[in-house]
N, C-alpha and C positions, 0 to 999 in steps of 0.2 A: 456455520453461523447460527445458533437458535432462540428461540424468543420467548421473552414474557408474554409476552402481548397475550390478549383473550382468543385472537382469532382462531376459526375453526378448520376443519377441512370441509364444510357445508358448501363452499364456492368452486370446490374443486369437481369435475364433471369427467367421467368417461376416463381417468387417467390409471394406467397399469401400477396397481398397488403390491408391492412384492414385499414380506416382510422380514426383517434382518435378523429380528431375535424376538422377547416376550414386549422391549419397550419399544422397537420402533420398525416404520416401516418407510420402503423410500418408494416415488413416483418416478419409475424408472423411463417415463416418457415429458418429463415434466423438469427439461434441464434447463439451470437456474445462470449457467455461465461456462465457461472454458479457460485454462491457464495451463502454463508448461509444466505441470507436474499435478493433473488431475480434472474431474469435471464435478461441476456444482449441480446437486439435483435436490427437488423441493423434496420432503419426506414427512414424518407426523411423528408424535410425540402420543403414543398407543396410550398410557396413563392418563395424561392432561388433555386427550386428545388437540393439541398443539402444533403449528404445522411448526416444521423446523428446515436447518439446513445440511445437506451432506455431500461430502466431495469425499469424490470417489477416485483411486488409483488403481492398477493393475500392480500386482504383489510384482516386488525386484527385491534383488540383492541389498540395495540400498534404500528404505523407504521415508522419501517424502513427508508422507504423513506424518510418520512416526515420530520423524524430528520437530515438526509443526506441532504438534499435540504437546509435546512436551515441552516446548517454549514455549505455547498458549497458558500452560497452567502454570509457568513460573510468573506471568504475565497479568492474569486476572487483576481487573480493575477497570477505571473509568475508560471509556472509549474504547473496550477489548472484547472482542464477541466472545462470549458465554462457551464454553468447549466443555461437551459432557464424556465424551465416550470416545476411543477408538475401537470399534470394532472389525477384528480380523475374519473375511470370510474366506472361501477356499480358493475364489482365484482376485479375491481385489480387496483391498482395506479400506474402509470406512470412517469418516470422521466426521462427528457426529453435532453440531455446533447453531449457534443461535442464528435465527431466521432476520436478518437484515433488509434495510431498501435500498434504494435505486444507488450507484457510484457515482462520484462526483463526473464523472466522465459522461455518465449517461445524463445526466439532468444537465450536464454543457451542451450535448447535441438535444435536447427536448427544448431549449432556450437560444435556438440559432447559434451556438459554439458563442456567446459573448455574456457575461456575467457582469455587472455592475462594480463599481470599484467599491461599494459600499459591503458588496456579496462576497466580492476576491478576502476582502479585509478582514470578514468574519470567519472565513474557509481558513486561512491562513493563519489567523491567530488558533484555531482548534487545533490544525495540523502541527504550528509546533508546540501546543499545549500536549497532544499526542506524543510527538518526538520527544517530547523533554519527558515523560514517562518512558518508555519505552528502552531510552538513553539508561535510565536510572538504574535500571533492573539490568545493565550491562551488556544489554544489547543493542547491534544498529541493524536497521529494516535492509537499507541494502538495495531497494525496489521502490522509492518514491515516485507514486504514478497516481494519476487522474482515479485508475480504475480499481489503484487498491485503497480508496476510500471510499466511505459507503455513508449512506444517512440513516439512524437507526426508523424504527417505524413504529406510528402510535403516538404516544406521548414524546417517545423517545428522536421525534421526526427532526428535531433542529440540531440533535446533535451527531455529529461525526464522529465514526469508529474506522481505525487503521485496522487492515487486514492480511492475509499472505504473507507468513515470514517463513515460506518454504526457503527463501535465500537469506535469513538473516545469519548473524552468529557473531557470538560472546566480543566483545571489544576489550576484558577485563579478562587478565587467566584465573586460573586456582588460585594463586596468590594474592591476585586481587591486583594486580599492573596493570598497565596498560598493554597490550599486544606491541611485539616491535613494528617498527617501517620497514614496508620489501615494498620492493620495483620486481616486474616483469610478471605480475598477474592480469589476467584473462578479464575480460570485459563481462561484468557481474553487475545486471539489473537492467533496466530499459534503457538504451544509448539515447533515445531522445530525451532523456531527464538526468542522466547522470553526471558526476560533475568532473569536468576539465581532469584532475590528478585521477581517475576511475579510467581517461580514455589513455590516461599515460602510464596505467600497468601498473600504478601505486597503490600499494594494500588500502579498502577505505578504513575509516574512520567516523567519526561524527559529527563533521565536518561536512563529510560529503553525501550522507543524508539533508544537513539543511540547505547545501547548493540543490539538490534536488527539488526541496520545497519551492528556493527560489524559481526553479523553472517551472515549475508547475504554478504558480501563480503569476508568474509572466503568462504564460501561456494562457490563462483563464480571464487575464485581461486586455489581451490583445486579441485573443481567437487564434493567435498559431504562431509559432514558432519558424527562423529563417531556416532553419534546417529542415523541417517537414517536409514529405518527399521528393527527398533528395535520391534520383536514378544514376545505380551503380550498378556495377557486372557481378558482387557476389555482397556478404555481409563484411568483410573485411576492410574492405574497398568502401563501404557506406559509413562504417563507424571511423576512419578515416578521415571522413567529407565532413560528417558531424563535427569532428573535433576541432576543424580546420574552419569551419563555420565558431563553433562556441569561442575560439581563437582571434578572428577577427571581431566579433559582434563584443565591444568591450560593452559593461554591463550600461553605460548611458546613449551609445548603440541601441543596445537590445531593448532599451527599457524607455525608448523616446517617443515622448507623448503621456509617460505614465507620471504620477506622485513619484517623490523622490523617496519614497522609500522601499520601493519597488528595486534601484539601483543601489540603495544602502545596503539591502540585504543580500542582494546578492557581491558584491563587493566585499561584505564584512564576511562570507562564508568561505572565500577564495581564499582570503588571505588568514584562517584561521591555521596555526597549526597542527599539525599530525594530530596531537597528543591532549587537544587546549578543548575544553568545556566552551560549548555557545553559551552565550549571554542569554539565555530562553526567556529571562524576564522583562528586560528591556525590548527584545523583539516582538513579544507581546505585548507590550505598551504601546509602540509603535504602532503596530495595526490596531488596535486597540482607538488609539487616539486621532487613525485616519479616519 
């Protein structure tokens, strides 16, 4: 993630400075975050003297990054952190990207885990101003979570940028189609956010990035979710429970106590098909108008 912003490394104190190449260098004691496919460390921008962000993997056969970098750059625009560089070193690859704040996840637990409906409504309307980008460019995230949203920092503090698309991928082929429907894939993205036909082994779509949105702003205005730990004997057996949970909890269940548009939209994401464009403008209105 890396950044305009002015700030310097002047605040930074005692921290192991190890340097990648002539532009930049990473704080290899100074880690910024953790995820299934690498770790976030502060670093600096040796030119601009800049601090910046880098997430780091260990080199495989298959590389994470690699694929991430290169949907980041097909990506570049509003709400997308800045990606300058993959840099290859000899036992881990480097990516090399704009310096972000806090995730939405983290500023829920700095606010006792409850966010005002007035706060959910503005979070939300960005999130699918986000997705409806993101959608455009032919891709779906795949991983709608609290924590892959971030608030930029500086000027940039009110607006939210989506992140981590080590798990997304193309919903549009070569041709320009739509992907066909398959049954019996793998449980792909966070189980407590993903949507109903994701825990039934159906190919997603983008449809089931905005179920996701929907539970993530349930969740942000209730403070938690009925499935929240839920104690199982393995992960099988829990994403299971989830589902059986997201099964009975129908969305004026799950959304009781909230504005009705909290069960509109999840309701209207359920039922969207395989293949069907959300409505991104009207559901922006919506919160918009709440």
């Amino acid at each position: 993630m890396i950044s305009n912003s002015t700030t310097t490394t002047s605040s930074i104190k005692e921290e192991y400075e190890r340097r990648l190449d002539k532009d930049y260098t990473i704080f290899v004691n100074k880690q910024l975050g953790k995820g299934g496919f690498g770790q976030l460390y502060l670093g600096r921008n040796i030119r601009e003297n800049t601090l910046i962000a880098i997430k780091v993997e260990e080199q495989v056969q298959r590389s994470h990054l690699t694929m991430e970098f290169q949907i980041l750059k097909e990506l570049q625009g509003e709400g997308i952190p800045k990606v300058y560089r993959l840099h290859n070193g000899h036992k881990h690859n480097y990516l090399i990207m704009q310096l972000l704040g806090k995730s939405l996840d983290k500023l829920f637990s700095d606010t006792n885990r409850k966010f005002s409906i007035k706060t959910v409504s503005q979070i939300g309307y960005q999130m699918v101003q986000r997705l409806e980008y993101v959608h455009s460019k032919g891709y779906i995230h795949r991983d709608i979570k609290p924590g892959n949203f971030l608030i930029g920092k500086n000027l940039d503090c009110k607006k939210i940028y989506i992140i981590d698309f080590g798990l997304s991928k193309k919903y549009i082929d070569k041709n320009n189609n739509h992907i066909l429907y398959k049954e019996g894939k793998g449980l792909t993205g966070t189980a407590r956010y993903v949507s109903l036909n994701t825990h039934y082994g159906i190919e997603q779509s983008r449809r089931d990035d905005m179920e996701g949105i929907a539970y993530n702003l349930i969740y942000f205005a209730k403070g938690k979710l009925p499935w929240q730990g839920v104690k199982t004997k393995n992960k099988k057996e829990k994403h299971k429970k989830i589902m059986e949970f997201k099964e009975e909890y129908i969305p004026e269940k799950l959304c009781d106590g909230l504005p009705e548009e909290f069960p509109t939209l999840l309701k209207y994401a359920r039922k969207l098909d395989f293949d069907e464009k959300p409505d991104y403008k009207n559901i922006k209105i919506m919160f918009k108008q709440l």
